[in-house]
C-alpha positions, -999 to +999 in steps of 0.1 A: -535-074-195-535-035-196-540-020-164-565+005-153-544+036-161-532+021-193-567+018-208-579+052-194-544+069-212-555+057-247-590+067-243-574+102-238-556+097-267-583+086-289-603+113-273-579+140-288-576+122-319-613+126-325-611+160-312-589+168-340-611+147-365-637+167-357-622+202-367-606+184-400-644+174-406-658+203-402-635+223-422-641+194-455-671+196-478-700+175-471-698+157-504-666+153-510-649+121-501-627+135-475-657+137-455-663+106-462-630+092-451-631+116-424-665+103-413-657+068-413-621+073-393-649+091-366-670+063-366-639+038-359-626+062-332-661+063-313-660+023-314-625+019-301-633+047-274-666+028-264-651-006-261-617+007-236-646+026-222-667-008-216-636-025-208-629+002-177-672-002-168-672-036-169-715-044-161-721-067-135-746-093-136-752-122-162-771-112-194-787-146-196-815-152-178 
């Protein structure tokens, strides 16, 4: 199990990894397939960044009613 600090150091790192993503996107034409790939290494960065994110926020309370 990761601890606290752990899980908030890799959604730093993923942060400036997107960060970085972001320039590289920005700087690619829209229709070429480095924007693509570019796009769709975003996409798995947001997701990996939400779930430590979740993982740190953990909701309280039962979803099933």
């Amino acid at each position: 199990m990761r601890t606290e600090n752990q899980i908030q150091s890799k959604i730093n790192e993923l942060t400036l990894q997107k960060k970085s993503l972001l320039t590289r996107l920005e700087a690619a034409r829209p229709e070429s397939t480095l924007h693509d790939s570019l796009n769709a290494q975003l996409l798995r960065l947001e997701d990996m960044i939400s779930m430590l994110e979740w993982v740190l926020n953990e909701p309280s309370g039962s979803y099933h009613m």
